[in-house]
TORKOL-4160 file (C-alpha; in steps of 0.2 Angstrom, whole numbers, padded with zeros to 4 digits, m for minus):
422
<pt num="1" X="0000" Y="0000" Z="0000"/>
<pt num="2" X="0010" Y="0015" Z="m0006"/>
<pt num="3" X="0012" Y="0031" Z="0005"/>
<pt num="4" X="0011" Y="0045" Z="m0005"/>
<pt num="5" X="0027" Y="0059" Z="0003"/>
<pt num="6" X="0026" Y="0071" Z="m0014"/>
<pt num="7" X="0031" Y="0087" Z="m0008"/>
<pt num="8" X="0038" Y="0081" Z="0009"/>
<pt num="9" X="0056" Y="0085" Z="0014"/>
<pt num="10" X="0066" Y="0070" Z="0027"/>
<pt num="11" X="0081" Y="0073" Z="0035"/>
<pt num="12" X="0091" Y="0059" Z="0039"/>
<pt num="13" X="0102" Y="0057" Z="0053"/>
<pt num="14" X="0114" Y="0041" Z="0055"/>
<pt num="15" X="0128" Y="0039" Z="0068"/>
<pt num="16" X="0140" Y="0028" Z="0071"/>
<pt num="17" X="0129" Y="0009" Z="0072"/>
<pt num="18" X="0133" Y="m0008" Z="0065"/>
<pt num="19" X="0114" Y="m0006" Z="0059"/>
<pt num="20" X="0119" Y="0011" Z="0047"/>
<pt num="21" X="0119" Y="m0001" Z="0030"/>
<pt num="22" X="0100" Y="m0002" Z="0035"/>
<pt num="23" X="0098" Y="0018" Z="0035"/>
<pt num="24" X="0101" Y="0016" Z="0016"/>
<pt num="25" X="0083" Y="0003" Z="0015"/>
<pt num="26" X="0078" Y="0018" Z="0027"/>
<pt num="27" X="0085" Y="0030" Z="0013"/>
<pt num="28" X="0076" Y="0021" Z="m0004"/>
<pt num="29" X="0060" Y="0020" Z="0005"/>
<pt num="30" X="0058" Y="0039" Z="0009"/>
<pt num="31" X="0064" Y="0041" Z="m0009"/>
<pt num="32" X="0052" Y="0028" Z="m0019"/>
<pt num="33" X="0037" Y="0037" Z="m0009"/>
<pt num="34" X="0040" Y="0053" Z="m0017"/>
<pt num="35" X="0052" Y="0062" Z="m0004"/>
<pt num="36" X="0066" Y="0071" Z="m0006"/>
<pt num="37" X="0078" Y="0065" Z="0008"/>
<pt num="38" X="0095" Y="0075" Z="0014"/>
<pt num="39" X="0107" Y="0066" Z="0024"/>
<pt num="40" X="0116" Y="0071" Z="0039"/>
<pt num="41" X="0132" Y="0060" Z="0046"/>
<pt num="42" X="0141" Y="0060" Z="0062"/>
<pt num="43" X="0159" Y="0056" Z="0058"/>
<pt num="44" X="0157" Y="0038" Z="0066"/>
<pt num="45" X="0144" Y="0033" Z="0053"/>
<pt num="46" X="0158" Y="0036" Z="0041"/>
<pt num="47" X="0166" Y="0021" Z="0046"/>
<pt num="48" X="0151" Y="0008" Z="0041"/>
<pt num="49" X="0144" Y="0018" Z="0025"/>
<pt num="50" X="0153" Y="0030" Z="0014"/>
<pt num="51" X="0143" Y="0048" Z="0011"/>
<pt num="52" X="0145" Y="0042" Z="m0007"/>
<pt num="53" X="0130" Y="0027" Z="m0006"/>
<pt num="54" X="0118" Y="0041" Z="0002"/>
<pt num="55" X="0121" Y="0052" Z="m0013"/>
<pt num="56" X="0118" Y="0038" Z="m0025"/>
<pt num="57" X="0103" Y="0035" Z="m0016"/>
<pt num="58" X="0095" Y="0051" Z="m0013"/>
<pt num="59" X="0104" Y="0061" Z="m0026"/>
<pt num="60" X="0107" Y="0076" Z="m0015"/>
<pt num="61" X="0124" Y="0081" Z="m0008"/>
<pt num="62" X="0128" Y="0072" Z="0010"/>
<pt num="63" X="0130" Y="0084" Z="0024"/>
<pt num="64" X="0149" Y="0077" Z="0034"/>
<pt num="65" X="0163" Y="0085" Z="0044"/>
<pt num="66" X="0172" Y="0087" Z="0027"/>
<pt num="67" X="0159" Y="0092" Z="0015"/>
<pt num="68" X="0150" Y="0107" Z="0026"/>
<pt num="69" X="0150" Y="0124" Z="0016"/>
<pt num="70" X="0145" Y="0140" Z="0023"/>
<pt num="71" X="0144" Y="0146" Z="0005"/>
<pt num="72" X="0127" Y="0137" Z="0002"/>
<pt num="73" X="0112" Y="0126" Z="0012"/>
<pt num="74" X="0126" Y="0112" Z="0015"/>
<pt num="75" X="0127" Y="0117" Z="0034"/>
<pt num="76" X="0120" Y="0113" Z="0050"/>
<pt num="77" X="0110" Y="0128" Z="0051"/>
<pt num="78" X="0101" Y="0127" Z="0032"/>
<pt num="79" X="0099" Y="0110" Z="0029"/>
<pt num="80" X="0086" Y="0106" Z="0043"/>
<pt num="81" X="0077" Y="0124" Z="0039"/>
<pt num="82" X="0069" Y="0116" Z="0022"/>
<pt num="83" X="0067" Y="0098" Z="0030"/>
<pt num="84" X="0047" Y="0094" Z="0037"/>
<pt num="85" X="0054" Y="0079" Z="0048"/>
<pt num="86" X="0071" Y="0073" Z="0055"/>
<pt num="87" X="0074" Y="0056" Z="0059"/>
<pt num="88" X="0089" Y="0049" Z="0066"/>
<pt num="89" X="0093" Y="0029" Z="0064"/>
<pt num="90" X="0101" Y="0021" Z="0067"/>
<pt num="91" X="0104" Y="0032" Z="0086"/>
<pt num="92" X="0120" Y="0025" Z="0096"/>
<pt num="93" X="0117" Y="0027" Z="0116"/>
<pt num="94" X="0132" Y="0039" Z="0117"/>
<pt num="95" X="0121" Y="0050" Z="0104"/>
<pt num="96" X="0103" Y="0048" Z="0113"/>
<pt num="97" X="0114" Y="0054" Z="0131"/>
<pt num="98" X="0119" Y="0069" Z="0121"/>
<pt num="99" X="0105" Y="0074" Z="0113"/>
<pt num="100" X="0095" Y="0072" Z="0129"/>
<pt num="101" X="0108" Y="0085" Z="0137"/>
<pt num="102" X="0109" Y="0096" Z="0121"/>
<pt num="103" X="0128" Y="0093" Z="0120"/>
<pt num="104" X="0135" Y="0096" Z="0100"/>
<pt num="105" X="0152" Y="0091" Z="0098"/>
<pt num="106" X="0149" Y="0084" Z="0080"/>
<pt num="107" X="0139" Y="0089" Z="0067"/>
<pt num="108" X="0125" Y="0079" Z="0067"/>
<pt num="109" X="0121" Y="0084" Z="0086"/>
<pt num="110" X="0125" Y="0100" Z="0081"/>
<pt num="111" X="0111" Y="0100" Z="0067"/>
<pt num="112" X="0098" Y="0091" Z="0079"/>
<pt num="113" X="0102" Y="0104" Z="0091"/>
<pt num="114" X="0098" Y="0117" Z="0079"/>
<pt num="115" X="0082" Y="0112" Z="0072"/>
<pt num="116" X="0065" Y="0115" Z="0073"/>
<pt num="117" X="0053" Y="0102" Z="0069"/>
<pt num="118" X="0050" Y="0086" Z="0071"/>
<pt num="119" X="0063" Y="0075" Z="0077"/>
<pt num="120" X="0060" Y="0056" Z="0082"/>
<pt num="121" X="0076" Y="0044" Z="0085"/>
<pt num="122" X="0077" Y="0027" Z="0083"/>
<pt num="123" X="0090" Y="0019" Z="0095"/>
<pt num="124" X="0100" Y="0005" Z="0092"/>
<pt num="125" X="0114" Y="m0003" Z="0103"/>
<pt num="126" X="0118" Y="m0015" Z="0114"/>
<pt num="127" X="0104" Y="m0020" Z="0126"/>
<pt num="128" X="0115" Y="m0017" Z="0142"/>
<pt num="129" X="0119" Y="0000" Z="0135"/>
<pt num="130" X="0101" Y="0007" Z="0132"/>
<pt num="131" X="0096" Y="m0002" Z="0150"/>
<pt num="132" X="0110" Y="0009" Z="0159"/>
<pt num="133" X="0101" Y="0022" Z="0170"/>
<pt num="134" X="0109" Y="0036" Z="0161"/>
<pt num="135" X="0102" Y="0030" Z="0142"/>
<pt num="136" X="0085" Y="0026" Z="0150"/>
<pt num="137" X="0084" Y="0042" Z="0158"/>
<pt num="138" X="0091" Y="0051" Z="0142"/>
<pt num="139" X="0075" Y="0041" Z="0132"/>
<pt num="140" X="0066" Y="0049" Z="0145"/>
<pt num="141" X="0069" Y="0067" Z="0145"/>
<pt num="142" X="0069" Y="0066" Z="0124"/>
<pt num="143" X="0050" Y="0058" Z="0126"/>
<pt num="144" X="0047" Y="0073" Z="0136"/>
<pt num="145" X="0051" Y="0084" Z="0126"/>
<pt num="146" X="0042" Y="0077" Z="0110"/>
<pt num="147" X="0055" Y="0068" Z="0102"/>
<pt num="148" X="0045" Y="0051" Z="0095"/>
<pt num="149" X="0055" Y="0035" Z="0101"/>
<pt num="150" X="0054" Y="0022" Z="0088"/>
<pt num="151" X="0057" Y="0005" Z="0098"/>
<pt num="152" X="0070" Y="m0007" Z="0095"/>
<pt num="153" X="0068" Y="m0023" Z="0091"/>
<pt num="154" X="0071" Y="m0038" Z="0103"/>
<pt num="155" X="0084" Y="m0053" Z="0093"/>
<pt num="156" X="0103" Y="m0057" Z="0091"/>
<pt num="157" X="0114" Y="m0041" Z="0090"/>
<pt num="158" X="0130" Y="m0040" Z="0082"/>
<pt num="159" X="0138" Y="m0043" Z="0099"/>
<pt num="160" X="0133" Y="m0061" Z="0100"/>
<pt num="161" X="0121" Y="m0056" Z="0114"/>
<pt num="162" X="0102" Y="m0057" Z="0113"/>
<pt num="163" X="0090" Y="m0042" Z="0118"/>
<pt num="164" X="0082" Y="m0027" Z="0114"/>
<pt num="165" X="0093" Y="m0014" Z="0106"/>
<pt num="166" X="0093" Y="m0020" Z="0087"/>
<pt num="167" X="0086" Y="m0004" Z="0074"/>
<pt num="168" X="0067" Y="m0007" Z="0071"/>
<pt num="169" X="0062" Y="m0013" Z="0053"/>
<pt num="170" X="0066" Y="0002" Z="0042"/>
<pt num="171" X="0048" Y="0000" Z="0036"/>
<pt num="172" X="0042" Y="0004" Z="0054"/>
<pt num="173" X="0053" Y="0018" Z="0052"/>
<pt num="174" X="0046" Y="0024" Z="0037"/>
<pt num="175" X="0028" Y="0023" Z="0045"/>
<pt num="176" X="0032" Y="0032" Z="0061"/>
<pt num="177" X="0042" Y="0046" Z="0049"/>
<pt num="178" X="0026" Y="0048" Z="0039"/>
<pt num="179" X="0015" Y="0048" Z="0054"/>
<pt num="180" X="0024" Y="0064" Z="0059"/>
<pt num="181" X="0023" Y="0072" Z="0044"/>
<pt num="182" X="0003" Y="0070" Z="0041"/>
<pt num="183" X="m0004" Y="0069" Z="0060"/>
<pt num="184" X="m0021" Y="0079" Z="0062"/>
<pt num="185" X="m0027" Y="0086" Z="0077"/>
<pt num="186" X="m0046" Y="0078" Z="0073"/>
<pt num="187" X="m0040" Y="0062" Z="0072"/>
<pt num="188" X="m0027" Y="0062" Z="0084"/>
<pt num="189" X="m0030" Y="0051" Z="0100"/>
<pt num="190" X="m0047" Y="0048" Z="0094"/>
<pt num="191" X="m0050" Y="0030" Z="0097"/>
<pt num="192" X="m0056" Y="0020" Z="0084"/>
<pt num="193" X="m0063" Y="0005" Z="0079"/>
<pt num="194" X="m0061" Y="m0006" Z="0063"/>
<pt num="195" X="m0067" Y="m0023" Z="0057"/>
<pt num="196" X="m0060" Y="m0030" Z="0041"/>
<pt num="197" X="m0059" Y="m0047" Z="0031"/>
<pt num="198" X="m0074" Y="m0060" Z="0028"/>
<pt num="199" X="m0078" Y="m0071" Z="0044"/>
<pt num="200" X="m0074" Y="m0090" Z="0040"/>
<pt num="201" X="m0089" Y="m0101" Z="0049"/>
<pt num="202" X="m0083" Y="m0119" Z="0052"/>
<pt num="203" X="m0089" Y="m0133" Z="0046"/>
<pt num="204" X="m0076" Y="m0146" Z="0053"/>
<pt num="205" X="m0058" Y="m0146" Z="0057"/>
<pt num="206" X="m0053" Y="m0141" Z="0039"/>
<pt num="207" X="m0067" Y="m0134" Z="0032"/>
<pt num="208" X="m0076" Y="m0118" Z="0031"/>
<pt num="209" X="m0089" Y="m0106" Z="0022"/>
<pt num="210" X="m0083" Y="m0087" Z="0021"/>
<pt num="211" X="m0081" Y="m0078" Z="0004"/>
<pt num="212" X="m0070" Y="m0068" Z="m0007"/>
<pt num="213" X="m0069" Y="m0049" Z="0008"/>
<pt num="214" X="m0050" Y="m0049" Z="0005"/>
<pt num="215" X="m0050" Y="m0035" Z="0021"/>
<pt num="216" X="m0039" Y="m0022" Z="0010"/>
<pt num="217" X="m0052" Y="m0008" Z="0013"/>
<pt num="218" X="m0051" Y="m0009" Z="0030"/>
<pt num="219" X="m0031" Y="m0010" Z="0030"/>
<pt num="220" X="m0031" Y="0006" Z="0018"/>
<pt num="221" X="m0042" Y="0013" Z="0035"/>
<pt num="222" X="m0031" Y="0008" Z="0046"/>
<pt num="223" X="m0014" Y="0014" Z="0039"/>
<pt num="224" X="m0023" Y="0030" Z="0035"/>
<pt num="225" X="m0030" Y="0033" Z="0052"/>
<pt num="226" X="m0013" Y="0028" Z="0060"/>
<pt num="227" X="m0004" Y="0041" Z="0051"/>
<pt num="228" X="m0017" Y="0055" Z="0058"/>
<pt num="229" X="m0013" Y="0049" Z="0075"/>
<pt num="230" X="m0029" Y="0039" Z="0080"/>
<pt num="231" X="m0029" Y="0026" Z="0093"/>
<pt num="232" X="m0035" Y="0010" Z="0082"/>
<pt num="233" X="m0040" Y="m0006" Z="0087"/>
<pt num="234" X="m0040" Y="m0017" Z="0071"/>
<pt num="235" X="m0053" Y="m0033" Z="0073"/>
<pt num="236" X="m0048" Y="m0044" Z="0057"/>
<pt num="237" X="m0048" Y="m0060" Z="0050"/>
<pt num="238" X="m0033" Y="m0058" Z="0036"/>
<pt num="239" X="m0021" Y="m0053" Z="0048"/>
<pt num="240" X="m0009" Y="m0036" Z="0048"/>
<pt num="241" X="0004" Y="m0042" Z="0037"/>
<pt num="242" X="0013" Y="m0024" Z="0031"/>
<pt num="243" X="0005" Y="m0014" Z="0043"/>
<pt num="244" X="0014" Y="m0002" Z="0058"/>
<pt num="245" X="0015" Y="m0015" Z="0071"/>
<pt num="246" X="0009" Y="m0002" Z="0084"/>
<pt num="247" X="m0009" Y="m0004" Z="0078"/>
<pt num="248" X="m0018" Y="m0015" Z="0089"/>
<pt num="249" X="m0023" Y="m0029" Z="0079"/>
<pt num="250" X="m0034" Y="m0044" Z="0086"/>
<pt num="251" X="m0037" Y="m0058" Z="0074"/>
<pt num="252" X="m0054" Y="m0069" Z="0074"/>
<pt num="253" X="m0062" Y="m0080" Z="0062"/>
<pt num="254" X="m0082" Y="m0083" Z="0066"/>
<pt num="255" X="m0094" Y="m0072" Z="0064"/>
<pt num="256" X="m0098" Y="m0072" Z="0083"/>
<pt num="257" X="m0080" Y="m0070" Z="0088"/>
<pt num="258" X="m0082" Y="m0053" Z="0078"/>
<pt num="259" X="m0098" Y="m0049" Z="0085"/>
<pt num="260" X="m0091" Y="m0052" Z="0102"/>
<pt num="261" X="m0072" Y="m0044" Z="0100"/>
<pt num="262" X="m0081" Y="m0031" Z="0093"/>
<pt num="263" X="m0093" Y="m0025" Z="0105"/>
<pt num="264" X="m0078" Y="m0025" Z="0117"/>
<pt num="265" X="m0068" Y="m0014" Z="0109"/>
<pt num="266" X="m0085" Y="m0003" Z="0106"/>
<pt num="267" X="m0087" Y="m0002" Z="0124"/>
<pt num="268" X="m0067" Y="0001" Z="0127"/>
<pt num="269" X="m0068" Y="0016" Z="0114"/>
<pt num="270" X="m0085" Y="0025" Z="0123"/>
<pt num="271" X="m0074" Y="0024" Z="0138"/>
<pt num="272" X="m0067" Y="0041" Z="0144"/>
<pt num="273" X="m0049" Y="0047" Z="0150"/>
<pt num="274" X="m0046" Y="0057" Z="0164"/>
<pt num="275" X="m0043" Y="0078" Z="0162"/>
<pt num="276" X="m0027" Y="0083" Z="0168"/>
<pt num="277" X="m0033" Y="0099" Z="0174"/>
<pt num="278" X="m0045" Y="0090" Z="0184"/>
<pt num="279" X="m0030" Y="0078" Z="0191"/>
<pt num="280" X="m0021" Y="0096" Z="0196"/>
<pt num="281" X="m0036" Y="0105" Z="0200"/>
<pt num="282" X="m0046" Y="0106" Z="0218"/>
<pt num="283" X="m0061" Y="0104" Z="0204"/>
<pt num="284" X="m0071" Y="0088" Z="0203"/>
<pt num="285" X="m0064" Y="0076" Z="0191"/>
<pt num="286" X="m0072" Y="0072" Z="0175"/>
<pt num="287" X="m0068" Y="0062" Z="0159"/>
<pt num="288" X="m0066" Y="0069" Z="0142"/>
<pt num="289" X="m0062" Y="0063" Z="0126"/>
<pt num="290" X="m0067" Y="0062" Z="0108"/>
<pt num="291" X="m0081" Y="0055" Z="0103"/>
<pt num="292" X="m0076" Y="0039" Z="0094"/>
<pt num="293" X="m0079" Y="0031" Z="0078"/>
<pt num="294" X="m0083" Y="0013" Z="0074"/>
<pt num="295" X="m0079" Y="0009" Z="0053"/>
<pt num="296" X="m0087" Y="m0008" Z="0051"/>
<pt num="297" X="m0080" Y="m0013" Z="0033"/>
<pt num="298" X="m0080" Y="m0032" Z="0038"/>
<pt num="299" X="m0090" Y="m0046" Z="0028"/>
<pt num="300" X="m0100" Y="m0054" Z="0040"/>
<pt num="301" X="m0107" Y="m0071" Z="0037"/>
<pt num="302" X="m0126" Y="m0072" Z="0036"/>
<pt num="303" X="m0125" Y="m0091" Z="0040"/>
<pt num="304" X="m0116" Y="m0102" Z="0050"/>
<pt num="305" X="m0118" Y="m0120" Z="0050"/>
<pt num="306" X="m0127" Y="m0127" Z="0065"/>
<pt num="307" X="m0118" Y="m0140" Z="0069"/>
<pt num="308" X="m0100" Y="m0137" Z="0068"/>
<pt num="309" X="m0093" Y="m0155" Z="0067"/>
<pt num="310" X="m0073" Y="m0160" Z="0077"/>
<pt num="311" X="m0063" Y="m0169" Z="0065"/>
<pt num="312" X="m0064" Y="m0171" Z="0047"/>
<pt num="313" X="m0081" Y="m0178" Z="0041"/>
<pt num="314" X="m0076" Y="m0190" Z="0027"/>
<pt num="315" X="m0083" Y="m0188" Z="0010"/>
<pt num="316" X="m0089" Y="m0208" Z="0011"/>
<pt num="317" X="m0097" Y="m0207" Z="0026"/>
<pt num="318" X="m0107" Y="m0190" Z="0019"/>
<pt num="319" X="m0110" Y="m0200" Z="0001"/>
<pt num="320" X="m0116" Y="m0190" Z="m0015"/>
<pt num="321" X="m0126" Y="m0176" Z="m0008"/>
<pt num="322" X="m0123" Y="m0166" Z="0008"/>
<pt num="323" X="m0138" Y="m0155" Z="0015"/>
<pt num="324" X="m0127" Y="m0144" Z="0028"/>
<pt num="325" X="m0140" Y="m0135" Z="0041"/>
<pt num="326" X="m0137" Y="m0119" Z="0043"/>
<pt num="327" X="m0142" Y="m0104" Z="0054"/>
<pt num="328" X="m0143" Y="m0086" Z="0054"/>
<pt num="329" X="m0129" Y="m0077" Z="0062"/>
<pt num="330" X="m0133" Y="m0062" Z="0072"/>
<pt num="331" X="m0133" Y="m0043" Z="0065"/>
<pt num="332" X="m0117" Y="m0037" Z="0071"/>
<pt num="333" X="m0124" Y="m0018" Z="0068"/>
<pt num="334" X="m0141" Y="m0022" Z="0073"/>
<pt num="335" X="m0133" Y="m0029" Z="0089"/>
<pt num="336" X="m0121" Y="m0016" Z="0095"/>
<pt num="337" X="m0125" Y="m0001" Z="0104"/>
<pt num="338" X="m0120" Y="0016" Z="0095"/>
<pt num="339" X="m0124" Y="0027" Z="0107"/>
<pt num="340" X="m0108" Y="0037" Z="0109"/>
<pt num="341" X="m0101" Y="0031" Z="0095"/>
<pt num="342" X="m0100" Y="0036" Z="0075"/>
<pt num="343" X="m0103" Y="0023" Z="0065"/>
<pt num="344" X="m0100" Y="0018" Z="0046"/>
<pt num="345" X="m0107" Y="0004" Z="0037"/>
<pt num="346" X="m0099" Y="m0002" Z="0021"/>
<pt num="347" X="m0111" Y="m0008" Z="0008"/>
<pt num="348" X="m0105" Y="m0020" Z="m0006"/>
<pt num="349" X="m0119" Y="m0023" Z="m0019"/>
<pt num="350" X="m0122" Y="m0030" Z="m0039"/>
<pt num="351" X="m0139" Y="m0026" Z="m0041"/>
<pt num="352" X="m0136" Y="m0008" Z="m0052"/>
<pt num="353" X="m0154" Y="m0006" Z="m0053"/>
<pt num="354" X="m0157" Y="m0007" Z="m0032"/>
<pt num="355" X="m0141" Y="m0007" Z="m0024"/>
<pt num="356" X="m0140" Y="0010" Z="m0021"/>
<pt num="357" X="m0157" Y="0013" Z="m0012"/>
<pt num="358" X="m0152" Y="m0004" Z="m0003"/>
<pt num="359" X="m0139" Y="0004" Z="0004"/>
<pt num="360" X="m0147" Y="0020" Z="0009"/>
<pt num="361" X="m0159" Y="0009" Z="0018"/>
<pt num="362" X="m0144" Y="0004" Z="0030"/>
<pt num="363" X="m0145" Y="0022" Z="0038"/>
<pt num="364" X="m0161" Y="0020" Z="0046"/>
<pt num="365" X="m0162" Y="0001" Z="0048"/>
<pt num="366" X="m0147" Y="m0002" Z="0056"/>
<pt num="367" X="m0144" Y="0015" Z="0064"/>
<pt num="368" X="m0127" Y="0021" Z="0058"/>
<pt num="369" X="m0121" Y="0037" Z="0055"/>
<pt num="370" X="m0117" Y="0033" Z="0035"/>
<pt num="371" X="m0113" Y="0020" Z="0023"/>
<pt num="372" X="m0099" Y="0018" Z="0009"/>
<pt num="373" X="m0107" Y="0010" Z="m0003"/>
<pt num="374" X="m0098" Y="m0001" Z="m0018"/>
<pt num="375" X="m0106" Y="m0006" Z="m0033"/>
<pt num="376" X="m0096" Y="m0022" Z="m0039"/>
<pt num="377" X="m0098" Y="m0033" Z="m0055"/>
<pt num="378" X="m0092" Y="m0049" Z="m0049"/>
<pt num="379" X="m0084" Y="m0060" Z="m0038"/>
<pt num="380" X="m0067" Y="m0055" Z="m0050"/>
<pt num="381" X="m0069" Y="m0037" Z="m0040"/>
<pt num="382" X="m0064" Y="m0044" Z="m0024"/>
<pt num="383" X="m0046" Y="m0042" Z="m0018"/>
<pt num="384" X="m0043" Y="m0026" Z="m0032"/>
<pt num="385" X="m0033" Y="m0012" Z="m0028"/>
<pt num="386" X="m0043" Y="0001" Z="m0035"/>
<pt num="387" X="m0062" Y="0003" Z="m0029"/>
<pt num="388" X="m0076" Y="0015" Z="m0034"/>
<pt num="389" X="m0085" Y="0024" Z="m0019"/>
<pt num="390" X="m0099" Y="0032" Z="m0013"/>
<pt num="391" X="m0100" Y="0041" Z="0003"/>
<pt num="392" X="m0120" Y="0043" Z="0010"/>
<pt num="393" X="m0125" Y="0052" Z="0023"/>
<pt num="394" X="m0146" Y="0056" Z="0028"/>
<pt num="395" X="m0141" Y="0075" Z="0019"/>
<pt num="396" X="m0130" Y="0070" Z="0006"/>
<pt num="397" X="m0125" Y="0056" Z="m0006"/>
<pt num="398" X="m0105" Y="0062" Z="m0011"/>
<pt num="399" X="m0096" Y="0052" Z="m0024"/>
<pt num="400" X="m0077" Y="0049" Z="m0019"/>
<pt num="401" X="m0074" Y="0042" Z="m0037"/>
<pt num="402" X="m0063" Y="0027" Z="m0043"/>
<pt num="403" X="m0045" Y="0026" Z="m0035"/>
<pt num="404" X="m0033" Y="0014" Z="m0025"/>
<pt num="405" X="m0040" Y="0012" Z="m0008"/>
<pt num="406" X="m0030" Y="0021" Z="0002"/>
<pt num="407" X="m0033" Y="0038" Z="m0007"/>
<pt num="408" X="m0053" Y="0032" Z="m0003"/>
<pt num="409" X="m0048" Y="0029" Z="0012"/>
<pt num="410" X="m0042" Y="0048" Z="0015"/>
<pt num="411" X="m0058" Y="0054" Z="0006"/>
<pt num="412" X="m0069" Y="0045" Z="0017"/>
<pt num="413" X="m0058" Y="0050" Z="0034"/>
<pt num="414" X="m0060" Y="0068" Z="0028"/>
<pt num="415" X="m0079" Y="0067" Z="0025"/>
<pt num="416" X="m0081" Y="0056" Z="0040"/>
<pt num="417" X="m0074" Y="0072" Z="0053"/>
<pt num="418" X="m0094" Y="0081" Z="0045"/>
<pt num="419" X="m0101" Y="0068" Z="0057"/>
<pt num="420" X="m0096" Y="0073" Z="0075"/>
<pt num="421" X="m0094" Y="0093" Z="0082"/>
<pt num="422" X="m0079" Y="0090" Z="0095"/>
């Protein structure tokens, strides 16, 4: 699912780490997104990657000890002055504690200490060295202070020893960079709920009825509502393969198991925080929060069979025919409580004659706030990358046109914010 970062501007920090080679992934990703990327080196860094690859990679000039010029933007002042984000990784522990203390004895530290904007660090040493009390207090103050701490990941290091401190998968780099560049104060903490994928209802112990949801709707929602900075809870049955790991995903596979996970995170999202003026104040305390939103693009089953069998029925015991019972699955919509919550139904219909008032119908029969409706042409329109949407509402019935689905997805966040007036 491409990120779009035309007209965004990276900085790129990498210091003296094992992991630097993987700033160059780090590098081609920002690039093949549409960014332009600038790259900064401490002289350390030097020693594992020449200046030379990051130029090759980014096609702009590398800023290092010997190629700073006071004569044009190749400085420590300038270059962070037209960058929209700076992200250091790989970040060595003896960086991170000087950072935190605003030391700048090279020129990488000097240019973090000179910029404005969005910095984030993504730390990567041996696990001892970020467990020290000085590196863990340094994470601390820099968390404070709004730097975003991208986690390290927990494997062999270089050292032979295993533990956290290995740099985080330059994909989750990428998506915590990007989150920076597009969070939006609407969205931001607002927690959200999303169902995706079709519901598989057993039949025995290797068999199933479902059908052909492939759940990338719902992912496109997801990545797109991560990146604005919402609190998601992702209920699926197709997994989260290539999403920010950070999303809290929880797999089921039955209807029921959606209907139940579901109403959970409904009732977990309705739920308040605590003010921090109130916490401070001599006031009575009272919870506040953003009024939620549930986006119920899942294709729930309308039958499951009604007696679910253990083992494998063999085909000569069932013989030429097989009558399977089945029964009706409850109404996840008709059966959650929305009160509190914004809800939007996703309609997918082939009747081009009906299907559009069908879906209209859903706004009143099953309560929700407003529908996306999908007229498909057959089964062969599953599982596409490109869809064709339209955004209804009890006021208005607003095409978003044909495009990939993240790009829908955007279009349908944005006119999902008419719906609640934080």
């Amino acid at each position: 699912m491409q990120i779009n970062l035309n007209g965004k501007t990276i900085l790129l920090g990498v210091t003296g780490s094992i992991s630097a080679y993987k700033a160059c992934d780090l590098a081609r990703l920002f690039v093949k997104a549409g960014a332009r990327v600038h790259v900064v080196m401490s002289p350390s860094a030097e020693r594992f990657v020449s200046a030379l690859t990051f130029e090759a990679l980014t096609r702009n000039p590398v800023l290092t000890e010997n190629s700073e010029s006071w004569s044009s933007e190749l400085n420590h002042i300038e270059i962070g002055k037209k960058c929209d984000a700076f992200v250091i990784a790989p970040a060595t522990a003896n960086s991170l504690n000087k950072i935190s203390k605003g030391i700048a004895d090279n020129l990488l530290l000097q240019t973090a200490l000179a910029y404005a904007g969005p910095m984030l660090v993504a730390p990567a040493a041996n696990t001892q060295m970020l467990k020290n009390h000085y590196t863990a207090g340094s994470l601390k103050m820099l968390a404070v202070n709004d730097y975003t701490i991208i986690e390290p990941q927990e494997k062999q290091l270089a050292c032979g020893d295993v533990g956290s401190g290995a740099l985080a998968d330059p994909q989750e780099i990428f998506f915590e960079t990007a989150k920076a560049l597009f969070r939006e104060s609407f969205w931001d903490d607002r927690r959200i709920v999303v169902t995706g994928g079709g519901t598989r209802e057993k039949i025995d112990e290797v068999r199933y009825l479902s059908n052909y949801s492939s759940g990338k709707m719902a992912q496109a929602l997801c990545l797109a509502l991560y990146l604005k900075g919402a609190d998601v809870c992702y209920i699926t049955t197709t997994g989260n393969e290539g999403m920010p790991h950070s999303i809290y995903t929880i797999e089921v596979e039955s209807a029921k198991e959606m209907l139940d996970y579901t109403q959970d995170a409904v009732r977990v999202a309705k739920k308040g925080k605590m003010s921090t003026a109130s916490m401070n104040s001599s006031e009575p305390v009272h919870l506040i929060q953003k009024e939620p939103y549930l986006f119920m693009a899942a294709a729930v089953a309308d039958y499951t069979p009604k007696f679910p069998q253990a083992g494998k029925l063999k085909k000569a015991m069932l013989g030429e025919t097989w009558n399977l019972e089945l029964v009706q699955t409850a109404d996840i919509l008709s059966a959650l409580r929305k009160d509190g919550i914004k809800t939007v139904a996703f309609k997918a219909e082939m009747d081009v004659q009906n299907g559009l008032e069908s879906a209209r119908k859903l706004l009143e029969e099953k309560a929700v706030d407003a529908v996306c409706y999908n007229l498909l042409q057959n089964s062969d329109s599953f599982g596409t990358d490109v869809h064709e949407i339209t955004f209804l509402t009890q006021e208005h019935s607003i095409p978003l046109g044909k495009a990939d689905k993240f790009t829908l997805a955007e279009a349908i966040l944005e006119h999902s914010k008419s719906l609640v007036h934080d």
